[in-house]
MMTF fields as JSON, N, C-alpha, C and O atoms, coordinates in Angstrom:
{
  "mmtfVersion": "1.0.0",
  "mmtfProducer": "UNKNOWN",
  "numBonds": 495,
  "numAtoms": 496,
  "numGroups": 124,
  "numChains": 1,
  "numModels": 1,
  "chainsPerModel": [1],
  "groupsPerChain": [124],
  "chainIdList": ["A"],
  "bondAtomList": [4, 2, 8, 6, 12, 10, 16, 14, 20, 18, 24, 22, 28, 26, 32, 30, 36, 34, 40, 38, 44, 42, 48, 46, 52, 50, 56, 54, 60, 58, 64, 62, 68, 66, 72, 70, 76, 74, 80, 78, 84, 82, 88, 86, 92, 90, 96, 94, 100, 98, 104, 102, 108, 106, 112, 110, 116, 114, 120, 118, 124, 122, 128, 126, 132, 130, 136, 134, 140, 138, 144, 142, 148, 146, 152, 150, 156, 154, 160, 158, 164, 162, 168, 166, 172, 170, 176, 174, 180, 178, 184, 182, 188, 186, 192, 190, 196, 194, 200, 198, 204, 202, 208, 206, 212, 210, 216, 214, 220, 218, 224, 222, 228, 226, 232, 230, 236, 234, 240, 238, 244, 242, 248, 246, 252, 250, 256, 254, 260, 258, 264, 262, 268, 266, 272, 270, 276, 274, 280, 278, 284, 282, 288, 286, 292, 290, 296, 294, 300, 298, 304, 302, 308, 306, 312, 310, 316, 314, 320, 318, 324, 322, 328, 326, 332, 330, 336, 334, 340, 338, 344, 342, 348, 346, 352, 350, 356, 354, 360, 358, 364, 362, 368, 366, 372, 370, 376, 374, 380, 378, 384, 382, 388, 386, 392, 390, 396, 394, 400, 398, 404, 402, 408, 406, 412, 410, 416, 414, 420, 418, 424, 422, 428, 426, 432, 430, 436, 434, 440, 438, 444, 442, 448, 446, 452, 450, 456, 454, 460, 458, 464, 462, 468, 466, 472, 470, 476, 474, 480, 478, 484, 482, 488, 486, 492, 490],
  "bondOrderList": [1, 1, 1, 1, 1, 1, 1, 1, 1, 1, 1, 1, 1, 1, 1, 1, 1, 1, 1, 1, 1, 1, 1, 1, 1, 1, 1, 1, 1, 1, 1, 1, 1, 1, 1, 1, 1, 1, 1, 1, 1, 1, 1, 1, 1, 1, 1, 1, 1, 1, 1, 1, 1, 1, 1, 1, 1, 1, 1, 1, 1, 1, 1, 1, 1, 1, 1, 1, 1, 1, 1, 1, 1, 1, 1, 1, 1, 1, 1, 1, 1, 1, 1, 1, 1, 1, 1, 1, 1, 1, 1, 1, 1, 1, 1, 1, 1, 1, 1, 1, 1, 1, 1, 1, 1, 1, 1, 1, 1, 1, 1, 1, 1, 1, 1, 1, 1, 1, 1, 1, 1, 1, 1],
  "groupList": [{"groupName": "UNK", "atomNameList": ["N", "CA", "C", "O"], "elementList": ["N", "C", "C", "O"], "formalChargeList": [0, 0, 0, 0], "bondAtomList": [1, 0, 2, 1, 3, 2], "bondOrderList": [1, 1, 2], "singleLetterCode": "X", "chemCompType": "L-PEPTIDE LINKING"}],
  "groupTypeList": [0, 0, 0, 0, 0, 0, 0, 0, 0, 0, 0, 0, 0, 0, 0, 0, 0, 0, 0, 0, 0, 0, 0, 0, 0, 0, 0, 0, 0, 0, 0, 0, 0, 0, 0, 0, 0, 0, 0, 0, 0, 0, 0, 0, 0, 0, 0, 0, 0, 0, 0, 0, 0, 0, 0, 0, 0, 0, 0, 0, 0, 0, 0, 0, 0, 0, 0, 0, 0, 0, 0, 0, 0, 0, 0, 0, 0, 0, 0, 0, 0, 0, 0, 0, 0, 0, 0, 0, 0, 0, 0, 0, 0, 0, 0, 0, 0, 0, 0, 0, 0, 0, 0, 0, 0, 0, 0, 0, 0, 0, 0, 0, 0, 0, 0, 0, 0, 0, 0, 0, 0, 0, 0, 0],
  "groupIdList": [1, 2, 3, 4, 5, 6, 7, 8, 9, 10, 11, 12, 13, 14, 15, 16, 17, 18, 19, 20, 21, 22, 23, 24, 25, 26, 27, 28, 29, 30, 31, 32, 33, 34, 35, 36, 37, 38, 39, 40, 41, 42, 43, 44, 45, 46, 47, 48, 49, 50, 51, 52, 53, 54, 55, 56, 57, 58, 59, 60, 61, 62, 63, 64, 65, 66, 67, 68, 69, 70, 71, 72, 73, 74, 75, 76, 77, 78, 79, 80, 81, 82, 83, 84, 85, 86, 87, 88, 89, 90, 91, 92, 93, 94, 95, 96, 97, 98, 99, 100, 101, 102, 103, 104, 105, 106, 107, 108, 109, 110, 111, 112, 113, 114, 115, 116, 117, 118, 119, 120, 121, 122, 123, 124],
  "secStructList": [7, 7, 7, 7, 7, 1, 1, 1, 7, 7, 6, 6, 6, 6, 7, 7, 3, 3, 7, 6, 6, 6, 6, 6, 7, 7, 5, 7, 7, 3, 3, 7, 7, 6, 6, 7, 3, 3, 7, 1, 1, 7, 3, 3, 3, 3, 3, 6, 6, 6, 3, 3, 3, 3, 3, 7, 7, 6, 6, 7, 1, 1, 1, 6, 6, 1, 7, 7, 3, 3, 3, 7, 1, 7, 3, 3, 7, 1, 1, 1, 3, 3, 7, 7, 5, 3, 3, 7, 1, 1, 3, 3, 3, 7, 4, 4, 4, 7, 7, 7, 7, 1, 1, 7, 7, 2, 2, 2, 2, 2, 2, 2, 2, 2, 2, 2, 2, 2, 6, 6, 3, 3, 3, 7],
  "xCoordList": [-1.143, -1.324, -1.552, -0.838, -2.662, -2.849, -2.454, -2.334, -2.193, -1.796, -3.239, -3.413, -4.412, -5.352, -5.207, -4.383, -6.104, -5.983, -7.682, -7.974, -8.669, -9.945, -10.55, -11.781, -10.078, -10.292, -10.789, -11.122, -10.652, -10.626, -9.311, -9.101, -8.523, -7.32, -6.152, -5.49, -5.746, -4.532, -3.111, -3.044, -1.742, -1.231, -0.032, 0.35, 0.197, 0.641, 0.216, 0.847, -1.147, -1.865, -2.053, -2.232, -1.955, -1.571, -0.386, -0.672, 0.87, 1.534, 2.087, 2.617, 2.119, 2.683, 3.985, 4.123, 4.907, 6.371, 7.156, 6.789, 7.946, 8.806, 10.172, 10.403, 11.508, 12.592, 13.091, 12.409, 14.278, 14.836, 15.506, 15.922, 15.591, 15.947, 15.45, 16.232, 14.009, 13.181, 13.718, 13.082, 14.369, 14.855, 13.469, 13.541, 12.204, 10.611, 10.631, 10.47, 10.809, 10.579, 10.915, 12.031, 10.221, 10.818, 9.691, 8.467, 10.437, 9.845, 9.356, 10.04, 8.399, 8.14, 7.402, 7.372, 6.6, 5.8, 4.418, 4.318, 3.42, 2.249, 1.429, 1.29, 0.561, 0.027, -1.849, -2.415, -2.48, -3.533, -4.538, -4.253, -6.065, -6.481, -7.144, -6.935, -8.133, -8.484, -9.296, -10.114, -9.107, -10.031, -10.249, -11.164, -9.338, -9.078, -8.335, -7.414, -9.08, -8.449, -7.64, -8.423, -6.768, -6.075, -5.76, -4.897, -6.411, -5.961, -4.87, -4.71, -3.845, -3.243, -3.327, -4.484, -2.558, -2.825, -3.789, -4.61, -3.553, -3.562, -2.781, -2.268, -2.769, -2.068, -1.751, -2.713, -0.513, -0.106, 0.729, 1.397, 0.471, 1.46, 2.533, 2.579, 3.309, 4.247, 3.816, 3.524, 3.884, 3.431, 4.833, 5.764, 5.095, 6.85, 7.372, 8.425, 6.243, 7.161, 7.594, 8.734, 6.331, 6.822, 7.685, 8.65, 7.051, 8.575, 6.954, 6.524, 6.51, 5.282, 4.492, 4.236, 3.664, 3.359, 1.521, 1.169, 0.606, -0.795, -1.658, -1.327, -2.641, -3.695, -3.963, -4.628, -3.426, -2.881, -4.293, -5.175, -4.335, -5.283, -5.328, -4.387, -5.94, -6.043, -6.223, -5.879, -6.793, -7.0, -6.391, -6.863, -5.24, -4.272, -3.225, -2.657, -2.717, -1.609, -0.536, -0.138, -0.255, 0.642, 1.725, 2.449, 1.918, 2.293, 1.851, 2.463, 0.711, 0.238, -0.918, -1.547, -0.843, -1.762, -0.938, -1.51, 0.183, 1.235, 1.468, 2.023, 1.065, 1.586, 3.293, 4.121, 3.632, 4.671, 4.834, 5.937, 4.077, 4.709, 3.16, 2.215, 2.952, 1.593, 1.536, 2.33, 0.569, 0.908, 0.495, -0.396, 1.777, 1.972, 1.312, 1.107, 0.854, -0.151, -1.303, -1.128, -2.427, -3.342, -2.855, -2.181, -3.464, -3.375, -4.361, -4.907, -4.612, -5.072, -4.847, -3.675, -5.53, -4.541, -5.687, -6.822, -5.109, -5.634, -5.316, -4.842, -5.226, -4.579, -3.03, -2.436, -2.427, -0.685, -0.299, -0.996, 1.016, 1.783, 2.253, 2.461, 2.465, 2.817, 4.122, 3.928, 5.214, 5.891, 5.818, 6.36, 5.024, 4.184, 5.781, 6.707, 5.492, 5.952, 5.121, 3.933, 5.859, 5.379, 6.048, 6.911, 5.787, 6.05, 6.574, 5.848, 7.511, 8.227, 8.672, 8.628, 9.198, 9.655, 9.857, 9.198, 10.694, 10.876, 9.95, 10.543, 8.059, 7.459, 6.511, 6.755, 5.655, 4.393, 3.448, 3.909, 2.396, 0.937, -0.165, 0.055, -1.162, -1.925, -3.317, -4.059, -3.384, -4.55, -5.9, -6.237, -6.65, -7.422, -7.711, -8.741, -6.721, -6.628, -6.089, -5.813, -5.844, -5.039, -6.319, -7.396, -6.08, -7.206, -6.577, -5.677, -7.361, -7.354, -8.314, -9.246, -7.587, -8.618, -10.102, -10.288, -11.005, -12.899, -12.845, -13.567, -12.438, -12.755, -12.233, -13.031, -10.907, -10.678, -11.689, -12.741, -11.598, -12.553, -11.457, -10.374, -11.687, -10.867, -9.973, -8.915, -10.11, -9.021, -7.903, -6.718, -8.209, -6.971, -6.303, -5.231, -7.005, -6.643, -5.487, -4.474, -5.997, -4.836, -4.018, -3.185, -3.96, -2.755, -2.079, -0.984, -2.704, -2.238, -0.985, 0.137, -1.854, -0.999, 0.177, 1.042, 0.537, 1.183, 2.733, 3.837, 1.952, 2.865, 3.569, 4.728, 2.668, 3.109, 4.956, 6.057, 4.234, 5.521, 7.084, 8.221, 6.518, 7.47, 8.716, 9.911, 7.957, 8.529, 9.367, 10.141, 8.685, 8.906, 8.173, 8.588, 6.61, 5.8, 4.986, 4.467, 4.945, 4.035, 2.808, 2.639, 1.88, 0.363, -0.477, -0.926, -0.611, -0.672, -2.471, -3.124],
  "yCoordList": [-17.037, -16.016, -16.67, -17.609, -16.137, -16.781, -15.482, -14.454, -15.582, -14.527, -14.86, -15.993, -13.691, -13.578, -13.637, -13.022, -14.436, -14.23, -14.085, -14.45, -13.643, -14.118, -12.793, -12.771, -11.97, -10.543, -9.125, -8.019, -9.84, -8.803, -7.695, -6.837, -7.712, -6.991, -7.504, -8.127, -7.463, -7.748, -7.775, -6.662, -8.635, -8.252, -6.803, -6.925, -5.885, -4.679, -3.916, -3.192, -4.269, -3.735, -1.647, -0.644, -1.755, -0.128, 0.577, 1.624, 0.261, 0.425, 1.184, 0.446, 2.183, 2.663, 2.518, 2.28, 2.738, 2.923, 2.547, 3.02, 1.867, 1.843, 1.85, 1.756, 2.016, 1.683, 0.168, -0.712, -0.134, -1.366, -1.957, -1.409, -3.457, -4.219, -4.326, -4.525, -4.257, -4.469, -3.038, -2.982, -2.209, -0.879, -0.501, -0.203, -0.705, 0.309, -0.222, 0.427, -1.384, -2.445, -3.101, -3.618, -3.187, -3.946, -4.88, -4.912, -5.506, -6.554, -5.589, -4.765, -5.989, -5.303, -6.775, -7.887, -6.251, -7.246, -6.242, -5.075, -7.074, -6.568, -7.09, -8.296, -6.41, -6.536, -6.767, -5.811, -7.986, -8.306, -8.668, -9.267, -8.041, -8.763, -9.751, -9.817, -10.701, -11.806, -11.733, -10.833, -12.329, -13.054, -11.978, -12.029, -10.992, -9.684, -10.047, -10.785, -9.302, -9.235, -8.182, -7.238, -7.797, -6.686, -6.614, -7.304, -5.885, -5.81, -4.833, -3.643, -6.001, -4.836, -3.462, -3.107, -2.512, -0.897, -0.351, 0.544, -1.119, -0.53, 0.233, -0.366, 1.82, 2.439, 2.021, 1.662, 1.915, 1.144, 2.498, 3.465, 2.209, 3.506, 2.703, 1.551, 2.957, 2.227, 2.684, 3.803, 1.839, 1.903, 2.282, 1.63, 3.248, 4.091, 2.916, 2.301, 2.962, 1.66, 0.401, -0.06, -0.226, -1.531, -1.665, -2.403, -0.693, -0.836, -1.25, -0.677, -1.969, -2.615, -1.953, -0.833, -2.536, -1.771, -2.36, -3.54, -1.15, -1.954, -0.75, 0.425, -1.318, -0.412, 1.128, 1.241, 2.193, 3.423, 4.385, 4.698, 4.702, 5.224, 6.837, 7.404, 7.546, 8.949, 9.597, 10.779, 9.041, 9.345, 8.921, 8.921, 8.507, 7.451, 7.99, 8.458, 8.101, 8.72, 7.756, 7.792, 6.847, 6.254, 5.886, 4.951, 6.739, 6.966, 6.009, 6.237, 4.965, 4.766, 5.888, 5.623, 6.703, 7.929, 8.672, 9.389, 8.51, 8.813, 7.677, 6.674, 7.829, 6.712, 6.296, 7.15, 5.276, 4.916, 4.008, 3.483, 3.742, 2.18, 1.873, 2.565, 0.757, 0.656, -0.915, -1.407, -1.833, -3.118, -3.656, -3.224, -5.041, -5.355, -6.267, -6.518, -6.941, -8.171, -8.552, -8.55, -8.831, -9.18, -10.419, -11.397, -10.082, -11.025, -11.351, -10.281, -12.015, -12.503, -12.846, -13.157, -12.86, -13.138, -13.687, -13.895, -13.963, -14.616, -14.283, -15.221, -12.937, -12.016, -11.747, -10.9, -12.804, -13.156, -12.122, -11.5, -11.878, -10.805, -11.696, -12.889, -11.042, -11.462, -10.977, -9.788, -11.389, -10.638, -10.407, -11.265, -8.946, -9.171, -7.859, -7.362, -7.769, -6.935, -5.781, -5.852, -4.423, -3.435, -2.838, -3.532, -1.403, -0.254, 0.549, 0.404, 1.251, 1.829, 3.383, 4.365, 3.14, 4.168, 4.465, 3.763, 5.436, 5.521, 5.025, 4.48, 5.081, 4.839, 5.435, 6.624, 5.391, 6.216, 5.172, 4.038, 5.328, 4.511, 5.648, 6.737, 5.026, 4.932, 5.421, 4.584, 6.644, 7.147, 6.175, 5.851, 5.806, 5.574, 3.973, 3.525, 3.544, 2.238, 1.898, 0.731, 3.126, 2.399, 2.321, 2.789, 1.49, 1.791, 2.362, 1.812, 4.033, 4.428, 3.883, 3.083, 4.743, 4.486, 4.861, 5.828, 4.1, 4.1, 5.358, 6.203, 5.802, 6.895, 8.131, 9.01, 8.166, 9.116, 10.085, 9.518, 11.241, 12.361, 13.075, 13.271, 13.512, 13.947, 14.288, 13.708, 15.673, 16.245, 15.177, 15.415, 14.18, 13.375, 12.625, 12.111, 12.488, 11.446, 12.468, 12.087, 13.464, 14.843, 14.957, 15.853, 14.358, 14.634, 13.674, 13.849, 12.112, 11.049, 10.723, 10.258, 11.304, 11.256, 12.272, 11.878, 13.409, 14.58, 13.657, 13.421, 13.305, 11.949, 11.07, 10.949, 10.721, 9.201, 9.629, 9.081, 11.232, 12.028, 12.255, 12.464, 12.102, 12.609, 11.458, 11.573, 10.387, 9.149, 8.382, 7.429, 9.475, 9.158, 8.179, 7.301, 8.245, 7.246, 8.549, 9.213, 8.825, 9.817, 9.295, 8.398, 10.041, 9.262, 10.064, 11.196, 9.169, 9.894, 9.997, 10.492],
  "zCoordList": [4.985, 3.994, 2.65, 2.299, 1.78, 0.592, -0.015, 0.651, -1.712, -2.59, -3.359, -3.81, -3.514, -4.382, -5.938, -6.614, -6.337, -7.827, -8.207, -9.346, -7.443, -8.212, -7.902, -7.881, -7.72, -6.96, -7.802, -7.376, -9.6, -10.666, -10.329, -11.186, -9.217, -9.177, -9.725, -8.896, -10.669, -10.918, -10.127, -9.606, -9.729, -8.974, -10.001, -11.165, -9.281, -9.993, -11.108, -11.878, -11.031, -12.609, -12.015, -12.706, -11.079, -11.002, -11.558, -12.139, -11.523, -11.939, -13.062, -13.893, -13.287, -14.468, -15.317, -16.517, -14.316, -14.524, -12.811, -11.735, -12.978, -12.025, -12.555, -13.76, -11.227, -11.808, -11.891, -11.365, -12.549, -12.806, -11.742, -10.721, -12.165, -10.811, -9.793, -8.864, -9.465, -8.444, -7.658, -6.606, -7.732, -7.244, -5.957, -4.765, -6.96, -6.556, -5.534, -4.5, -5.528, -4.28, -3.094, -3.057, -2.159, -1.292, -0.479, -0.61, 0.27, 1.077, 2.939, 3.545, 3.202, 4.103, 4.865, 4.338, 6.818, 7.434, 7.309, 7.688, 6.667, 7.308, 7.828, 7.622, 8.704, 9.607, 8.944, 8.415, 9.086, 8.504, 9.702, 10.739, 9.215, 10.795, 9.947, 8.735, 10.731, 11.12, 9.413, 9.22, 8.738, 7.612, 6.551, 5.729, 6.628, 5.798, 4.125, 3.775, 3.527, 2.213, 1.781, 1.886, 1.434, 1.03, -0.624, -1.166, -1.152, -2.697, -3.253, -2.981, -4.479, -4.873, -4.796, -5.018, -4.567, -5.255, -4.166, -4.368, -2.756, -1.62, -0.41, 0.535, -0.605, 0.263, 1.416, 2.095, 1.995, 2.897, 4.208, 3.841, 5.393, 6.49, 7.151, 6.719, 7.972, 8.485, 10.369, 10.791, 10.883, 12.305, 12.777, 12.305, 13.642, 14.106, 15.387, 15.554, 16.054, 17.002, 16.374, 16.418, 15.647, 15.454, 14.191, 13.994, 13.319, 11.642, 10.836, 9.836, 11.313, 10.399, 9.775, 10.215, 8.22, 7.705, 7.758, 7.728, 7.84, 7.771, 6.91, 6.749, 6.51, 5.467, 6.141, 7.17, 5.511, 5.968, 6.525, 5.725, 7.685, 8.335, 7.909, 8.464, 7.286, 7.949, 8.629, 8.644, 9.361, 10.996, 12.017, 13.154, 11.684, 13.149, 13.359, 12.373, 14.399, 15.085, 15.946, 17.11, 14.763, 14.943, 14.307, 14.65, 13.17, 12.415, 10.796, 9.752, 10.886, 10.264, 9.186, 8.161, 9.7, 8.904, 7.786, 6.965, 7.782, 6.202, 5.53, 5.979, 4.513, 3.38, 3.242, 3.561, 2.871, 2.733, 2.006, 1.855, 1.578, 0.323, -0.351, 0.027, -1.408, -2.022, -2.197, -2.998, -1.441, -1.547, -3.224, -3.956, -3.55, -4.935, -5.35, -6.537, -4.279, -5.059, -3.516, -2.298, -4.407, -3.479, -2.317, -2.641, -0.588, -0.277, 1.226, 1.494, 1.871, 2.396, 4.017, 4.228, 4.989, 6.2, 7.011, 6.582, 8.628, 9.654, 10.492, 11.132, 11.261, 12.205, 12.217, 12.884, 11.189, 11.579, 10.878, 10.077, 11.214, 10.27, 9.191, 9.412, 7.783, 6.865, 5.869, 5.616, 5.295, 4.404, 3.371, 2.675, 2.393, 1.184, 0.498, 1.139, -0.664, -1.342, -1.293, -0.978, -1.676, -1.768, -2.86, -3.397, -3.426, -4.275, -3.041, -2.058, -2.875, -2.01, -2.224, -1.483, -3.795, -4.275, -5.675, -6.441, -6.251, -7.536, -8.581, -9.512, -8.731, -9.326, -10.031, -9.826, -10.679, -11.386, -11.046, -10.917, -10.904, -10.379, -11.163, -11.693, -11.011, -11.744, -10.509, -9.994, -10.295, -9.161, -8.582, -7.443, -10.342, -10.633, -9.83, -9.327, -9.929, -9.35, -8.203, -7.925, -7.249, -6.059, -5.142, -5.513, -3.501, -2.79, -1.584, -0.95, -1.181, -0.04, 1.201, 1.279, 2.137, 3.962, 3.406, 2.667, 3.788, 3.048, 4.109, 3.579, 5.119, 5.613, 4.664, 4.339, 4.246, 3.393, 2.58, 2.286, 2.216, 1.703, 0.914, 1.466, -0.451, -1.231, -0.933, -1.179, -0.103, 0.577, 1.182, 0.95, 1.838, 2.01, 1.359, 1.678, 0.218, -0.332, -1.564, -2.15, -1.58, -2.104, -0.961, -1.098, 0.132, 0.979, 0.654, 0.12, 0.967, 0.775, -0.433, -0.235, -2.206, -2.846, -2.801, -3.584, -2.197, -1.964, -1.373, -1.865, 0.095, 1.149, -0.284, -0.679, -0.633, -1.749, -2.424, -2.375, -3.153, -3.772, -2.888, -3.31, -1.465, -0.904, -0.879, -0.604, -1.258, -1.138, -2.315, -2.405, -3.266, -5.068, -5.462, -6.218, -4.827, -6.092, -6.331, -5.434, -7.656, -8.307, -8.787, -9.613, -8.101, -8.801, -9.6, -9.419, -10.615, -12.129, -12.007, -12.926]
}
């Protein structure tokens, strides 16, 4: 796993407001395929069997199709699972800058952030 820096993404430049003490945050595994980039202020789902978290599908029924966390800094992979930070909870973000599923269509992506709330990241 490499951590991106040349990406024009900043790591947490979505961010609006979070709470104190790393509170927003946590450490999670995600799941990267083969030679994939993942940029900050990318919606992230949690897969129900495995716990793992991978770039949030709207269309998947695996429980990866609800949002659950927003990855914190760009990164990089080679099929392996990785342990990246995330935004979890208790935060404000910044709409404009996060990245949804390229399949997404407004309408989900108004679900998506709806999910986000349920979680307490509000997207501004």
């Amino acid at each position: 796993m490499a951590i991106l820096t040349d990406t024009g993404v900043r790591k947490a430049g979505f961010i609006v407001s979070e709470a104190n003490d790393w509170r927003s945050r946590d450490e999670v595994t995600l799941t990267v395929g083969a030679d994939a980039t993942i940029v900050a202020g990318t919606v992230l789902g949690k897969i129900t069997a495995s716990g793992k978290y991978i770039v949030q599908l709207a269309a998947g029924a695996d429980g990866s199709q609800t949002p659950a966390a927003i990855l914190y800094a760009n990164v990089s992979g080679n099929s392996e699972d990785i342990t990246v930070t995330v935004v979890a909870r208790d935060a404000e973000v910044n709409g404009a800058e996060l990245t949804y599923d390229p399949a997404a269509n407004a309408a989900a992506i108004t679900t998506a952030n709806a999910e986000l709330a349920a979680v307490g990241i509000i997207v501004r």
